[in-house]
C-alpha positions in Angstrom: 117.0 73.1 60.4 113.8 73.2 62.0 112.1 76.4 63.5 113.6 77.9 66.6 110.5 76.3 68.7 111.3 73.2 67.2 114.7 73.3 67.7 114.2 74.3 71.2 112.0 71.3 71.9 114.5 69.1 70.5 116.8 70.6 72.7 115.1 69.7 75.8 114.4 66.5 75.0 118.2 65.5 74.4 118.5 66.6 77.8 115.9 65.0 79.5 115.7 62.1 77.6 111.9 61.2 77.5 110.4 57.6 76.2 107.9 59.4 74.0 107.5 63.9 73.0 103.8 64.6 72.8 102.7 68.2 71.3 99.5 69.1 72.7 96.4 70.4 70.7 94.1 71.8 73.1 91.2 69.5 72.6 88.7 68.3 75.2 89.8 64.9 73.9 93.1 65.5 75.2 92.3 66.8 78.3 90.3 63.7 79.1 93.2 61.4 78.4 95.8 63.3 80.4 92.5 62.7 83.5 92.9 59.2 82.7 96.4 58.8 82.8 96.5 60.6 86.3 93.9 58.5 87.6 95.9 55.5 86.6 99.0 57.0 88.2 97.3 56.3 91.6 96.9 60.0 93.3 94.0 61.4 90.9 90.2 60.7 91.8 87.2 61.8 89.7 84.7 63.4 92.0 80.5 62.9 91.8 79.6 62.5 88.3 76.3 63.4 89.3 76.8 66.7 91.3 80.6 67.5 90.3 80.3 66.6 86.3 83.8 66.3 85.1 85.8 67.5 88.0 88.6 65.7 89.6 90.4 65.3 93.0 94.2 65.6 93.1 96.7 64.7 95.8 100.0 66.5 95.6 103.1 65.0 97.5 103.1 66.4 100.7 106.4 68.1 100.8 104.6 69.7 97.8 102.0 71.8 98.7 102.2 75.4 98.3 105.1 78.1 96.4 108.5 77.9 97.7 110.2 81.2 97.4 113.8 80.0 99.0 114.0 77.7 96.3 113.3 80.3 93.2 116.1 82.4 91.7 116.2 85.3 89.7 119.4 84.7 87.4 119.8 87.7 85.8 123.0 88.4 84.2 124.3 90.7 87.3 123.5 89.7 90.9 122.9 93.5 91.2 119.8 93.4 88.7 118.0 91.1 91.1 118.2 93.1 94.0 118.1 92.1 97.6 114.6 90.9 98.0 115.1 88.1 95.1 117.4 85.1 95.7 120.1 84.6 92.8 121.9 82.8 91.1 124.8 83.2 88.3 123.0 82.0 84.7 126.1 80.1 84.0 126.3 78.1 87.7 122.2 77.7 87.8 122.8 76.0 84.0 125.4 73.9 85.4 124.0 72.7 88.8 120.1 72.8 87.5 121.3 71.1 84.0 122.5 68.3 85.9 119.1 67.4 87.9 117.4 67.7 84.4 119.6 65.5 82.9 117.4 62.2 82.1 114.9 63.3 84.1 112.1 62.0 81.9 113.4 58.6 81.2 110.5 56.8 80.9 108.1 59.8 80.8 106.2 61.3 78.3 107.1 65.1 77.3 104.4 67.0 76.6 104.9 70.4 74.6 102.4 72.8 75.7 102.0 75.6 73.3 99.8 78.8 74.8 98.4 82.6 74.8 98.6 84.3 77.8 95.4 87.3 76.7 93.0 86.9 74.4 93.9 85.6 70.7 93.3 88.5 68.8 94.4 91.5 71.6 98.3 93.1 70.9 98.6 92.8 74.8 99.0 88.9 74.4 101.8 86.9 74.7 103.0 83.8 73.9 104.9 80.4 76.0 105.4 77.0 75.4 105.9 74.6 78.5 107.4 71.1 78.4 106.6 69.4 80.8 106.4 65.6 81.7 103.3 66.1 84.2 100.1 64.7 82.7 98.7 67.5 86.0 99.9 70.7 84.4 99.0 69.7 81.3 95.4 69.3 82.3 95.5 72.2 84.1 96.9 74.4 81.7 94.2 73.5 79.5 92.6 75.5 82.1 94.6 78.5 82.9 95.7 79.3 79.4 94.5 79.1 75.8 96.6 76.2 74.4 97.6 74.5 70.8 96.8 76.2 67.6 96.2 80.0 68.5 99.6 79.7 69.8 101.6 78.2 67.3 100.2 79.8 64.8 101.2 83.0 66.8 104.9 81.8 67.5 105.3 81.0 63.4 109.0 80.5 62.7 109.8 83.4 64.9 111.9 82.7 68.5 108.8 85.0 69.8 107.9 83.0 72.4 109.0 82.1 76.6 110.3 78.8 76.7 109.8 76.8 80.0 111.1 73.9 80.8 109.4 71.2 83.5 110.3 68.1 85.5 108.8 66.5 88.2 112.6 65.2 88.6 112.2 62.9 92.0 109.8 65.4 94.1 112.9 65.7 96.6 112.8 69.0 98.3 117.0 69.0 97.9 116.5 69.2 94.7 113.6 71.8 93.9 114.4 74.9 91.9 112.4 77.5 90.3 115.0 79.8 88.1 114.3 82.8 85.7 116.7 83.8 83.4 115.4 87.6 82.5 117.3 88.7 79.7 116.8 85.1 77.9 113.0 85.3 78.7 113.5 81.3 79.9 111.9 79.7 82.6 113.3 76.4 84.4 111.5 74.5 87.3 112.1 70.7 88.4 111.5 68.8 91.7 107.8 69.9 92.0 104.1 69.6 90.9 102.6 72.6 92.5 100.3 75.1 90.7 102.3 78.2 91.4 105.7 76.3 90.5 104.8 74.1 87.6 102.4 75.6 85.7 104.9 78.3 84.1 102.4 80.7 82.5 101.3 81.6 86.0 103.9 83.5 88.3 107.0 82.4 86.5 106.1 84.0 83.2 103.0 86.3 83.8 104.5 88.0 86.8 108.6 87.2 86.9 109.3 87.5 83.4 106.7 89.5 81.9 107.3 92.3 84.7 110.8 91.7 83.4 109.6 92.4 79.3 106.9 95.0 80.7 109.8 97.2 82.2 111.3 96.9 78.8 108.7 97.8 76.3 106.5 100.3 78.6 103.5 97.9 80.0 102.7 96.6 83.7 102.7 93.2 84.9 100.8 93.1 88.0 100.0 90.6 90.7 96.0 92.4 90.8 92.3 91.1 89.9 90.5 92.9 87.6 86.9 94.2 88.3 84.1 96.3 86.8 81.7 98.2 89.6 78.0 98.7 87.4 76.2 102.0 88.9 72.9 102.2 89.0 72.8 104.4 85.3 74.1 100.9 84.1 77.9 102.8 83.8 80.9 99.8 84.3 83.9 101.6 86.1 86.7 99.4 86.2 89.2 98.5 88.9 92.5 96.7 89.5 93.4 95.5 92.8 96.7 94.1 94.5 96.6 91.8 97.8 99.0 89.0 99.1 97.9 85.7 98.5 95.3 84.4 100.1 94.3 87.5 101.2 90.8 87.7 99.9 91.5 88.5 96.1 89.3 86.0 94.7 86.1 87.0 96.5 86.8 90.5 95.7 86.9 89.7 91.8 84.1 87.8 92.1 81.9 89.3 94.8 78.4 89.2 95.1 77.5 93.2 96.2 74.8 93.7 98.8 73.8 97.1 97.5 72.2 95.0 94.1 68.8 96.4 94.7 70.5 99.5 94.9 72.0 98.9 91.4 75.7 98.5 92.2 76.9 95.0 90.9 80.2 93.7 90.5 81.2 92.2 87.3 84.3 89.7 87.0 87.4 90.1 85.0 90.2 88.7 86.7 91.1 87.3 90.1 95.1 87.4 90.1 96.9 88.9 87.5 96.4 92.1 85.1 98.6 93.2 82.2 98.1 96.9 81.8 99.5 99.6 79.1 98.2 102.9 78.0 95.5 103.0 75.3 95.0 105.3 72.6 91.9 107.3 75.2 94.6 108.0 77.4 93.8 105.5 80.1 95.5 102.3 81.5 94.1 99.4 79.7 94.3 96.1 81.4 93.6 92.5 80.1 93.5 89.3 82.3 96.0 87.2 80.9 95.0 84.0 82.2 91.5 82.1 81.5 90.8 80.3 84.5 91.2 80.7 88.5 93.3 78.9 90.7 92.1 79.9 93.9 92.3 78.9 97.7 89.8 76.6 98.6 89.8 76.9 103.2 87.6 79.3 103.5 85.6 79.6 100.5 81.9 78.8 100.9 78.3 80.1 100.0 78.7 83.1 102.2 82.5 84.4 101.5 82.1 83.8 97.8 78.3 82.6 96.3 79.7 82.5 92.4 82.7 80.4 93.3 80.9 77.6 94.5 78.6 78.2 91.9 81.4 78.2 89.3 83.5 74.8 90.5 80.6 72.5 90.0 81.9 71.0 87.3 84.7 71.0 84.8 87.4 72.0 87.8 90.3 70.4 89.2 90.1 70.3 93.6 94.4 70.1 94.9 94.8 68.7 98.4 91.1 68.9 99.7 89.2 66.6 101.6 86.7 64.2 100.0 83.5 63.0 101.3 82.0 59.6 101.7 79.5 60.6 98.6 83.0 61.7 96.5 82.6 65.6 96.7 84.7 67.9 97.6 85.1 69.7 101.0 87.3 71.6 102.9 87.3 73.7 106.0 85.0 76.7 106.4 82.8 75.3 103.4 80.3 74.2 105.9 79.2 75.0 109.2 79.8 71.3 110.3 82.8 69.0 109.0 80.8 65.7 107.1 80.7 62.5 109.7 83.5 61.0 107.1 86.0 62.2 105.2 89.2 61.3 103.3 91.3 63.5 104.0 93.8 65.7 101.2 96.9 63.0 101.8 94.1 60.3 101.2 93.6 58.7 104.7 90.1 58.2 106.5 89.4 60.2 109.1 86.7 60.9 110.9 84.7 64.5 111.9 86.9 66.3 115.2 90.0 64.6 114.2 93.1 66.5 114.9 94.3 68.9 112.2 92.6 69.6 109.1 91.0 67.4 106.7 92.0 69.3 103.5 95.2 70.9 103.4 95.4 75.2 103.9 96.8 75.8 100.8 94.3 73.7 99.0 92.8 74.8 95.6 90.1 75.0 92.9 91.4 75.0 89.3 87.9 76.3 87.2 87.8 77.9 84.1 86.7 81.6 83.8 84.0 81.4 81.8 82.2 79.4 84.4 82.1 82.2 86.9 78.1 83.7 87.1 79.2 86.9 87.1 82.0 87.2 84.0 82.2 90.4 82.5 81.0 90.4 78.8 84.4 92.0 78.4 86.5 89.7 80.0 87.9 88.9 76.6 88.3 92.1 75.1 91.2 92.7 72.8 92.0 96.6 73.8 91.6 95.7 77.7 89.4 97.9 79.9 90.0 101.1 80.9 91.6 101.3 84.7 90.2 103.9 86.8 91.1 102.9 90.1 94.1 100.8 91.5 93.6 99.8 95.1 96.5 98.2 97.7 95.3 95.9 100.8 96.9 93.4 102.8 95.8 92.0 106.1 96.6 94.2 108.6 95.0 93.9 112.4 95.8 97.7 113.4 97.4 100.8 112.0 95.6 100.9 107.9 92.4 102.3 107.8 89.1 100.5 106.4 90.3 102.9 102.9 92.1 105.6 102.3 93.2 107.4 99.2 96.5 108.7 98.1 97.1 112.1 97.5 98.5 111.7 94.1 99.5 109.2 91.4 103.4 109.6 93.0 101.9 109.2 96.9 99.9 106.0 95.5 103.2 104.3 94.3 104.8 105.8 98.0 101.5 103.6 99.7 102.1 100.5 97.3 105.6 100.4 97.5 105.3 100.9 101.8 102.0 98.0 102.0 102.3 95.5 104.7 100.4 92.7 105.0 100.3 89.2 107.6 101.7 86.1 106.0 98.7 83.4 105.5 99.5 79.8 104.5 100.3 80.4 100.4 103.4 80.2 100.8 105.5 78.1 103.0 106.9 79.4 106.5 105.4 81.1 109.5 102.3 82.1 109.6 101.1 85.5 111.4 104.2 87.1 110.7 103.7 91.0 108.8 105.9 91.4 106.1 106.4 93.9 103.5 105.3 93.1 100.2 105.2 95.9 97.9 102.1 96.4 95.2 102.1 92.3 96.5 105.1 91.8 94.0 107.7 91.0 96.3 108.0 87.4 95.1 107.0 87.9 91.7 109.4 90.6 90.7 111.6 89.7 88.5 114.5 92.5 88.6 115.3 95.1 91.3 112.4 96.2 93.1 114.1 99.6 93.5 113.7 100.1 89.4 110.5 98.3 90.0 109.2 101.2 91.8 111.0 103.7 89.2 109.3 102.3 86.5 105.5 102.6 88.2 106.3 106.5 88.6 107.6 107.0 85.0 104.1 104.7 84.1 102.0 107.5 86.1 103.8 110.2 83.5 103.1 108.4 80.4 98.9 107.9 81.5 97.6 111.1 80.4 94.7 109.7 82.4 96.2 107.8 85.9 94.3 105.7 87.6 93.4 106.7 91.4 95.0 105.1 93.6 93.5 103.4 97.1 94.1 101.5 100.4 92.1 98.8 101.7 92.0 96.8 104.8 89.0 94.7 105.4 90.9 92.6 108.5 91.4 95.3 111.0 90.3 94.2 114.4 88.8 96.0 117.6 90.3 95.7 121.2 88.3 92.1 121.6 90.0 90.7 118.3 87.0 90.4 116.2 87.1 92.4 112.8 85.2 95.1 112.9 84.1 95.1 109.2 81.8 92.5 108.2 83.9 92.0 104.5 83.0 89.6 101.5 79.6 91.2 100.0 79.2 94.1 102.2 83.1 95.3 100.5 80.7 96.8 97.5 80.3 99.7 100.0 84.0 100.6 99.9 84.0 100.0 96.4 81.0 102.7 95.9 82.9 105.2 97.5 85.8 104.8 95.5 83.9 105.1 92.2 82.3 108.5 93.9 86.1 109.7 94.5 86.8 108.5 90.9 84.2 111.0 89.9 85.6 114.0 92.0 82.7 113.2 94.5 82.3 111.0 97.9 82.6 112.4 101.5 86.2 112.6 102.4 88.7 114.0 105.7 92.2 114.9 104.6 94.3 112.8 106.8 98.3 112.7 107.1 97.7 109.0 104.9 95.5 110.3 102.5 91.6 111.1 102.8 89.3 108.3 104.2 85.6 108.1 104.3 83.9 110.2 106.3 81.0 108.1 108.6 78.8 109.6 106.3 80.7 108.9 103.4 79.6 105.5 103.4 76.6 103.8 102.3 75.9 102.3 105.7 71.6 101.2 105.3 71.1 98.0 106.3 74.5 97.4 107.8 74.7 96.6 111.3 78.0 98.2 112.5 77.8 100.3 115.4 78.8 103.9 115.6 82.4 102.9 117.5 83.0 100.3 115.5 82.3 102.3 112.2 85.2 105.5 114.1 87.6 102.7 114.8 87.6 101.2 111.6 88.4 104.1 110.0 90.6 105.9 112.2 94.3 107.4 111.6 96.1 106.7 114.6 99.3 109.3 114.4 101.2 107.6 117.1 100.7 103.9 115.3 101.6 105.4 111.7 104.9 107.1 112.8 106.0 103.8 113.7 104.7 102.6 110.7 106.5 105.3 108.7 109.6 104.5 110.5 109.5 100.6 109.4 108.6 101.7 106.2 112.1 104.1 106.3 113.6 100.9 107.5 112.3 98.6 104.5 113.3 101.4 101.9 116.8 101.1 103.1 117.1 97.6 101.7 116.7 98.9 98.1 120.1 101.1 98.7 120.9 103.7 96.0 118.5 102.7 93.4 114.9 103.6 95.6 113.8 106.5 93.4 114.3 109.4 95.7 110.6 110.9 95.3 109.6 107.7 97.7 112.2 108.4 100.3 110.6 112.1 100.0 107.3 111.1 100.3 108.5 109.1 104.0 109.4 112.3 105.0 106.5 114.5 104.1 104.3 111.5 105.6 106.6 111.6 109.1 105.9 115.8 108.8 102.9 115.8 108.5 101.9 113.0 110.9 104.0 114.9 113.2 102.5 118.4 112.8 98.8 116.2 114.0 100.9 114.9 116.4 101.9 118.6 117.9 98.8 120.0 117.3 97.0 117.4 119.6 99.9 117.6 122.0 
C-alpha cells in the first residue's frame, strides 16, 4: 500500500490511461522543458529574447478563452447546500457522466502530478493541492501561480491532507466541458479546457470554491479580494483587502502607483485576487495571499493604467491570446496609443493596423510571478499574514454608488457586500454591459449556499475583537455626457487616504442614508483637475436612484429564501427607512 497521494495518483491514472505519469519537482529545468514541449505542440511562441527574456506567447483554442460558469457545478452532497446561484449536480451522477469523458482521456499524453502550497511554506494559513493534469500549459503556469514540488510533499507526508484535482484537456469540445467541486470530499474535477481560471485548479476551484467551502468549516475567510498596504507619510503600512468583479480594475488597484508619493502615501503590493484571512492572536483579521504570481487582464493595461505591471511582465511571464508584433512582443489593445503597422493577431493570423475586431482577444492575460512586481511588499510572504484594517467593495457601476462610502457597522458592511452590483465585462463568457449582482464578488466562486455564505461573514465580524472597516468604491461612475467623472488608476490613492483617516477615527465625513461619504473637503484634491460639479456628482446619494436600488436589492435577497440571515433583510429595511425619511424631508 502506497500513501493516500500515491494511491490517489494511481487512481487517476487507471482511469485516464496516460503513455507516461511525470511528478513534477519545481525546477527551472523543468519549467523550460514543459516551454519546449509547447512550442513543439504548434500553438506556443517564445517572445523577444532581447526585450521579453524568457517569456512566451500562448494561443488557447478559441472556444477556450475565458471561465465558463454554465459549465461548473457545485456537487455537494444535497442540491440544497449549493443554493440557487450555483449550478449542481448529484456527486454520484457527475462521477458517472464526468467519469466517462475522463475515461482514456490521456492516451497518449503525459500526466503530470503537480504537487503545491497555496501561502507561504512555513505560515499555518497554507494549504496544500496536487493537480494532475496532462497540459504541459498549466504545468508551466503553475510553476508560476503556486509554490510546487518538495515544500509540498513534504507537507502532504503520508497524511490524505491535501485537495486532489484532477485535469484533462479531453478533446477541447465545448459539449463536453465541466468544471465540478465536490465540497465535502475537498475534490476538484475539470476536463474539456485549457483556460487559466478552469485548468489551473489552485486558482478559483480550490482557493475560492473549496477553500471558502473548508474556511466555513474551520473559522477562516476565503475571499475573491487583493491585498494592499497604504505607507503614510510617518512610514506607518495600513493594510487593505479589496473585492471587485473580474476585470474590474483589481490588479491596478493592488499594484497602483499613488500620485500623492511626494506627499508620502505609497502603495505597497501584496495580492491582486485572492486573500485567505483568519483572526490573529492581536485581535485583528490576518490575511495572506495564497497565490505567488498574477494572472491578470491584459486589454487595457499599459504605462498609464498600471506603470509596475508592464514593468513586472518583462520577462519570465506567460502572454494568453494577445497579439504579437512583427519584432515578436507582445501587444494588445489600449497598450499603446496607436495599434503597431503589423500584427499577428491572438488566434495567430496576420492582420494588419484598423482591421476589424481586435487583434488580441478581451480576455487576454499576463501570467508573471509576484516577486517581479516593483512595488511587492517586504511582507508579501509573511507567515502570520497582515493585519486587515479595511475591507472595501466596488464594482462598475455608471450611476447610483457613490465615489466611496462607508458602512455604518461591521453588520451594515456585510448588508453593502452582500447587496454590490457591478456591469458584466468580458471575464467571463456572455453579454457584456449587463449589471448583475455579485455579492463580496463571490458569486461564482462560492462554493455552498450563499445565504450561509453571508451567515458566516457576520458570525466572522463577532469573532474579530478588532473588525475591519468596511467601504464602498466606485471609480466608473459617469456624468450626464458619459464620460467618468473620476480620473481612476493613480489618482485612486486619494480615496484610499481617506479611508485610512476613517480607519483612524478621523477624515471629513456626511452621514448619508448608505453610509458616510467624503465630504468635498474630505478629499485630498491638490493638483487634481476635477471641477467643483463634477467632484458633487461623483459623490452624491441620489434617494430616488437608491430606493430603487434597495428594492432590487429586496428582490436579489429573495433568491436565498429561508436561509438569508435575517439581520440583512433588516438592514434593507432600515436602508428603505431611512432613504425614505430624506426622501419626506425634501418632499
Amino acid at each position: 500500500m502506497g500513501t493516500p497521494l500515491e494511491e490517489w495518483v494511481e487512481d487517476a491514472a487507471r482511469k485516464t490511461r496516460p503513455k507516461q505519469v511525470v511528478w513534477c519537482g519545481g525546477s527551472e529545468a523543468e519549467a523550460q522543458q514543459m516551454v519546449e514541449t509547447l512550442v513543439a505542440e504548434g500553438r506556443t511562441v517564445r517572445l523577444n529574447e532581447r526585450t521579453y527574456p524568457n517569456c512566451i506567447l500562448h494561443r488557447s483554442d478559441p472556444s477556450d478563452v475565458a471561465r465558463t460558469e454554465q459549465v461548473t457545478f457545485i456537487c455537494s452532497r444535497r442540491k440544497e447546500d449549493a443554493g440557487p446561484t450555483n449550478n449542481w449536480m448529484a456527486p454520484e451522477e457527475a462521477k458517472q457522466k464526468v467519469g466517462a469523458l475522463f475515461d482514456g482521456a490521456m492516451a497518449g499524453r503525459t500526466m503530470y502530478v503537480v504537487p503545491y502550497l497555496m501561502g507561504p511554506a512555513d505560515s499555518s494559513m497554507t494549504r496544500v493541492g496536487v493537480e494532475v493534469t496532462d497540459s504541459p500549459y498549466v504545468v508551466v503556469s503553475m510553476h508560476i501561480m503556486a509554490r510546487i514540488g518538495k515544500a509540498a510533499l513534504e507537507r502532504i507526508g503520508k497524511t490524505s491532507d491535501f485537495v486532489p484535482g484532477l485535469h484533462s484537456l479531453g478533446d477541447l469540445n465545448p459539449k463536453r466541458r465541466f468544471v465540478l467541486h465536490f465540497p465535502e470530499e475537498k475534490l476538484i474535477w475539470s476536463i474539456g479546457s485549457g483556460y487559466g481560471g478552469n485548468a489551473l485548479l489552485g486558482k478559483k476551484c480550490f482557493a475560492l470554491r473549496i477553500a471558502s467551502c473548508m474556511a466555513r468549516e474551520q473559522g477562516w475567510m476565503a475571499e475573491h479580494m487583493l491585498i494592499l498596504g497604504l505607507e503614510d507619510p510617518s512610514g506607518k503600512v495600513t493594510y487593505m483587502a479589496a473585492a471587485f468583479p473580474s476585470a474590474c480594475g483589481k490588479t491596478n488597484m493592488a499594484m497602483m502607483v499613488s500620485t500623492l508619493e511626494d506627499s508620502g502615501y505609497r502603495v505597497w503590493t501584496l495580492g491582486d485576487d485572492i486573500a485567505w484571512m483568519q483572526p490573529g492572536p492581536d485581535g485583528y483579521l490576518h490575511a495572506i495571499n495564497p497565490e505567488a504570481g498574477f494572472f491578470g487582464v491584459a486589454p487595457g493595461t499599459n504605462a498609464l493604467t498600471n506603470p509596475n505591471v508592464m514593468a513586472a511582465v518583462k520577462r519570465n511571464t506567460i502572454f494568453t491570446n494577445v497579439a504579437m508584433t512583427a519584432s515578436r512582443e507582445p501587444w494588445w489593445e489600449g497598450m499603446t496609443a496607436e495599434a503597431p503597422p503589423e500584427l499577428t493577431d491572438w488566434q495567430g493570423h496576420k492582420v494588419s493596423a484598423g482591421a476589424q475586431g481586435p487583434a488580441a482577444h478581451p480576455n487576454s492575460r499576463y501570467t508573471v510571478p509576484a516577486r517581479q512586481a516593483p512595488r511587492i511588499s517586504s511582507h508579501w510572504k509573511d507567515p502570520a499574514g497582515v493585519p486587515i484594517s479595511a475591507i472595501i467593495f466596488g464594482g462598475r457601476r455608471a450611476r447610483v454608488a457613490p465615489l466611496v462610502y462607508q458602512s455604518l457597522n461591521w453588520q451594515h458592511g456585510v448588508f453593502v457586500g452582500a447587496g454590490m452590483a457591478s456591469e458584466t465585462t468580458a471575464a467571463i463568457t456572455g453579454e457584456v454591459g449587463v449589471r448583475r449582482r455579485d455579492p463580496m464578488a463571490m458569486l461564482p466562486f462560492c462554493g455552498y449556499h450563499m445565504g450561509d455564505y453571508f451567515r458566516h461573514w457576520l458570525e466572522m465580524g463577532r469573532r474579530i475583537p478588532h473588525p475591519p472597516r468596511i467601504f464602498h468604491v466606485n471609480w466608473f461612475r459617469k456624468g450626464p455626457n458619459g464620460k467618468f467623472l473620476w480620473p481612476g488608476y493613480g489618482e485612486n490613492v486619494r480615496v484610499l487616504k481617506w479611508i485610512l483617516e476613517r480607519v483612524n477615527g478621523k477624515g471629513l465625513a456626511e452621514e448619508t442614508p448608505i453610509g458616510f461619504v467624503p465630504t468635498p473637503q474630505g478629499l485630498t484634491l491638490d493638483g487634481l483637475a476635477i471641477s467643483a460639479a463634477d467632484l458633487k456628482e461623483v459623490l452624491r446619494v441620489d434617494a430616488a436612484d437608491w430606493q430603487k436600488e434597495a428594492e432590487e436589492i429586496g428582490t436579489f435577497f429573495n433568491k436565498f429564501g429561508d436561509r438569508l440571515p435575517p439581520e440583512l433583510r433588516a438592514e434593507q429595511a432600515h436602508l428603505t427607512e431611512r432613504l425614505h425619511l430624506v426622501a419626506s424631508a425634501k418632499g
